[in-house]
N, CA and C atoms as an extended XYZ file, in Angstrom:
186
Properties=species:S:1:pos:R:3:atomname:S:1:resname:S:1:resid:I:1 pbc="F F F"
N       -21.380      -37.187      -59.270 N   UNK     1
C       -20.790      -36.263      -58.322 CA  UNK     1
C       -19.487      -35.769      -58.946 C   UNK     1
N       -19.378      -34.220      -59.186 N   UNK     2
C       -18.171      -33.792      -59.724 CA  UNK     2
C       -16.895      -33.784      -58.449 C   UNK     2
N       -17.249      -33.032      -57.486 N   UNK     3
C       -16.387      -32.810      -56.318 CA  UNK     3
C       -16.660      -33.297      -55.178 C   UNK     3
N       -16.114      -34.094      -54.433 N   UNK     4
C       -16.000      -34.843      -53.345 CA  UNK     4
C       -14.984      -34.440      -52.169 C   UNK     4
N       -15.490      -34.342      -50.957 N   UNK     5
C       -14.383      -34.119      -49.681 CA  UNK     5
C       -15.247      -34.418      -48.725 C   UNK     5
N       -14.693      -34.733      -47.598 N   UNK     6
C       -15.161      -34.600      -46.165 CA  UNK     6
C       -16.570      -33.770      -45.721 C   UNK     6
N       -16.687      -32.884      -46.376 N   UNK     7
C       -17.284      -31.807      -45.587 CA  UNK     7
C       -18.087      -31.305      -46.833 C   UNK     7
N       -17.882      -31.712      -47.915 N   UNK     8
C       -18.472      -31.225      -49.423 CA  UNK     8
C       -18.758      -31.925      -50.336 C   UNK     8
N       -19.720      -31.609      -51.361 N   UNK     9
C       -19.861      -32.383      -52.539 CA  UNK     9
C       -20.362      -31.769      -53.284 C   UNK     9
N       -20.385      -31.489      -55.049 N   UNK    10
C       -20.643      -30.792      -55.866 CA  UNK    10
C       -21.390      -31.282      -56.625 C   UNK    10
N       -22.046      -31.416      -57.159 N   UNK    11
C       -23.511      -32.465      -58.125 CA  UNK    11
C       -23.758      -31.339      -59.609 C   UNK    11
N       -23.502      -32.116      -60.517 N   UNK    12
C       -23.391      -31.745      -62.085 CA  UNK    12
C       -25.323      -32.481      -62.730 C   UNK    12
N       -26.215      -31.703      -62.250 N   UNK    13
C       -27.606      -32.428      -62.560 CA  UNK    13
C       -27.970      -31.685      -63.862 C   UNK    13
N       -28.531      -31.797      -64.563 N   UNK    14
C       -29.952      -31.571      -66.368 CA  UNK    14
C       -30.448      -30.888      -65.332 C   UNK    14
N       -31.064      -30.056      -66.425 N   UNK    15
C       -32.327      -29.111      -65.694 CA  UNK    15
C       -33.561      -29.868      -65.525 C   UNK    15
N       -33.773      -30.944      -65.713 N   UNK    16
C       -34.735      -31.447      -65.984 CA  UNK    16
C       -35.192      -32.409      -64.033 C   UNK    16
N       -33.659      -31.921      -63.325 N   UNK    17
C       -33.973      -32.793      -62.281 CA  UNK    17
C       -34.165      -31.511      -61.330 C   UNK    17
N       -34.943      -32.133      -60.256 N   UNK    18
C       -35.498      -31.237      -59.040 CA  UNK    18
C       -34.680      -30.889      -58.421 C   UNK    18
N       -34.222      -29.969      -57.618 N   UNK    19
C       -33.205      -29.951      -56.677 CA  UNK    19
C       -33.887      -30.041      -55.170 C   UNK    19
N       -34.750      -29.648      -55.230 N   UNK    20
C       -35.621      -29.722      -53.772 CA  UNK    20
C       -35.390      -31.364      -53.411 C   UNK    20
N       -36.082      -32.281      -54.676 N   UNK    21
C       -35.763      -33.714      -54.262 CA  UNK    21
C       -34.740      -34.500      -53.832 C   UNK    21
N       -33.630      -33.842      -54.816 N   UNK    22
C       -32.281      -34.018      -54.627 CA  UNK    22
C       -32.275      -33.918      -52.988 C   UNK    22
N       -32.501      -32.878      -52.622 N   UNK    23
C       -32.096      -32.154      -50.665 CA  UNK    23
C       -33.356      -33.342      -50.195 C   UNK    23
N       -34.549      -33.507      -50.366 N   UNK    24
C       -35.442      -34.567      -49.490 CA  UNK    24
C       -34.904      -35.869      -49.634 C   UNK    24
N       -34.384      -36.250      -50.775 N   UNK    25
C       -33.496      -37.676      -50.541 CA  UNK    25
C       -32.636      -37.698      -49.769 C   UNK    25
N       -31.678      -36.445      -49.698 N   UNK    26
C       -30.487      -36.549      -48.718 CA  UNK    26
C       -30.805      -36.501      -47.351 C   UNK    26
N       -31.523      -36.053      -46.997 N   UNK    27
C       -32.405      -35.599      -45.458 CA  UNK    27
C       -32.788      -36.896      -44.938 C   UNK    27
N       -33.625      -37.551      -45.960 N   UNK    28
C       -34.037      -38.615      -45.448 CA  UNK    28
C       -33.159      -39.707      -45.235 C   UNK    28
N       -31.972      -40.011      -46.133 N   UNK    29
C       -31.171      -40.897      -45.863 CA  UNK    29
C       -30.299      -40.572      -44.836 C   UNK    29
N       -30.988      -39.555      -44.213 N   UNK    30
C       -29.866      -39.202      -42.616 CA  UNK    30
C       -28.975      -38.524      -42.681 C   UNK    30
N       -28.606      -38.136      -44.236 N   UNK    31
C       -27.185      -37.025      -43.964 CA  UNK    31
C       -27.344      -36.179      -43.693 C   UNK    31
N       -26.437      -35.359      -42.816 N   UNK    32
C       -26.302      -34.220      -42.426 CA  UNK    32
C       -26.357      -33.050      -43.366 C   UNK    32
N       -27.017      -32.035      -43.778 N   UNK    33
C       -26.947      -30.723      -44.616 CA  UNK    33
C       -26.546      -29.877      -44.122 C   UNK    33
N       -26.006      -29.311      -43.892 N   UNK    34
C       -25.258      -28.210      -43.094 CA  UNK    34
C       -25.522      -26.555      -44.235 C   UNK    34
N       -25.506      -27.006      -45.885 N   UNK    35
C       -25.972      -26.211      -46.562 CA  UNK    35
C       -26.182      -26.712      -48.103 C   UNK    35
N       -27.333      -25.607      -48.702 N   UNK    36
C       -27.269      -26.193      -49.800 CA  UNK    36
C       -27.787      -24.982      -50.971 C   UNK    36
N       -26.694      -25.221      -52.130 N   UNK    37
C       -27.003      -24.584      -52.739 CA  UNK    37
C       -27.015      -24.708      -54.430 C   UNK    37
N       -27.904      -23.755      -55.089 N   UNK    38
C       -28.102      -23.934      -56.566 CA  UNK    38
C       -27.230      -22.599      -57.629 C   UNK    38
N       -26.823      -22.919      -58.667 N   UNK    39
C       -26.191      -22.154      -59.448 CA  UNK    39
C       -25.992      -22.585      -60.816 C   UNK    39
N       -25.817      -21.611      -61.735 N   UNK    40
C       -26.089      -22.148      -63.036 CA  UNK    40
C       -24.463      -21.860      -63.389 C   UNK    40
N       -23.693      -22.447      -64.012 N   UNK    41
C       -22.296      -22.325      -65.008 CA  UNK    41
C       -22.607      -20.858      -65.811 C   UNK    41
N       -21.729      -19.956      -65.646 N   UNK    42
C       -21.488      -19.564      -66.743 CA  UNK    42
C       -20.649      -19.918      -67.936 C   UNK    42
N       -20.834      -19.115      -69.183 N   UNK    43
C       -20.189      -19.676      -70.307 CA  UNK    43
C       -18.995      -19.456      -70.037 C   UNK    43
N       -18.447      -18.672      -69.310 N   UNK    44
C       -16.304      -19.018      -69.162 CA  UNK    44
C       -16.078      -20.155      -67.839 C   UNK    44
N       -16.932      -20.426      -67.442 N   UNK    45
C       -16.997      -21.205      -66.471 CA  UNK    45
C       -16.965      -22.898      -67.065 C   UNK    45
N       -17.876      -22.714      -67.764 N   UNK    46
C       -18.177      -23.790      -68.887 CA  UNK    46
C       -16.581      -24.160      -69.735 C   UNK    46
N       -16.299      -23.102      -70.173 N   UNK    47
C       -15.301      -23.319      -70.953 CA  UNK    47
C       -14.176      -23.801      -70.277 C   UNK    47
N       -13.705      -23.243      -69.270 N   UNK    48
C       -12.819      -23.558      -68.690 CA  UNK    48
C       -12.837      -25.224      -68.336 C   UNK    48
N       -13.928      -25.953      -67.855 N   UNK    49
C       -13.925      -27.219      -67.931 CA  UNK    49
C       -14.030      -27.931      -68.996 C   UNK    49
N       -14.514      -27.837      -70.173 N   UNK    50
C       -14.285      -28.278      -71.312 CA  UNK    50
C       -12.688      -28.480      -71.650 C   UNK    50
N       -12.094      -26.865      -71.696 N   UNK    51
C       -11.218      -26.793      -72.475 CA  UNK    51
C        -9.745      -26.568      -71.535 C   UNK    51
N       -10.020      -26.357      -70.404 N   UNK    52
C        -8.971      -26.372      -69.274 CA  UNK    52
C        -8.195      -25.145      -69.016 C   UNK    52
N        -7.505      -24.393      -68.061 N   UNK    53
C        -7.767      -23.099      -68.235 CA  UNK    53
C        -6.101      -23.036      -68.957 C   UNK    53
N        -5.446      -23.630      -69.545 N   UNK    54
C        -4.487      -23.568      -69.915 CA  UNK    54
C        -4.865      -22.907      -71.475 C   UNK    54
N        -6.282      -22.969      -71.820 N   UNK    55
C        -6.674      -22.761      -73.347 CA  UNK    55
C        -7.206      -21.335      -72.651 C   UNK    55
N        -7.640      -20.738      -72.014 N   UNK    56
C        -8.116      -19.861      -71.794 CA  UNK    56
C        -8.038      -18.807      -71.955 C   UNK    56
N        -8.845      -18.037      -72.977 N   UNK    57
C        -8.247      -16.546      -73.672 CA  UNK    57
C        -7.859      -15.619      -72.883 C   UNK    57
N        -7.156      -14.684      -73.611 N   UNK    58
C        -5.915      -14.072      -72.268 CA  UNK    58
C        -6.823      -12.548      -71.863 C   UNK    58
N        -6.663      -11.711      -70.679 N   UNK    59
C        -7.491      -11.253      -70.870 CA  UNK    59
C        -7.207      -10.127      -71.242 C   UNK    59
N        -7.757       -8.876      -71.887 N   UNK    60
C        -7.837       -7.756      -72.663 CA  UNK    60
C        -6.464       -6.870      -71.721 C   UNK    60
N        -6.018       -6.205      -72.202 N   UNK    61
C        -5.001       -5.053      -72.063 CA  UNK    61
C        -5.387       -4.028      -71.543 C   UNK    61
N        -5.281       -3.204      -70.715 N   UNK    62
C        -6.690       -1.983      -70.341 CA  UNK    62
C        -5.952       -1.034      -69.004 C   UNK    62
């Protein structure tokens, strides 16, 4: 679990895992879903956790 609160939680899974199962395990163990959703990282998204946004290239002049 990346992010944790009260009311939220963020899950860092491989493509290799289901997400449907992920939501039927949670259902069944009684928790509440209120919502749920899937999304892929983009690559500055990516980077930014790798590399922290303090490294983060500046952006173009325009």
């Amino acid at each position: 679990m990346t992010t944790r609160d009260r009311n939220y939680a963020e899950l860092d899974v491989t493509d290799s895992v289901d997400e449907a199962v992920i939501l039927r395990e949670l259902v069944e163990a009684g928790v509440q879903v209120r919502g749920f959703e899937t999304s892929k990282l983009s690559l500055d998204e990516i980077f930014l956790r790798v590399y922290g946004e303090e490294n983060a290239p500046l952006a173009p002049e325009g």
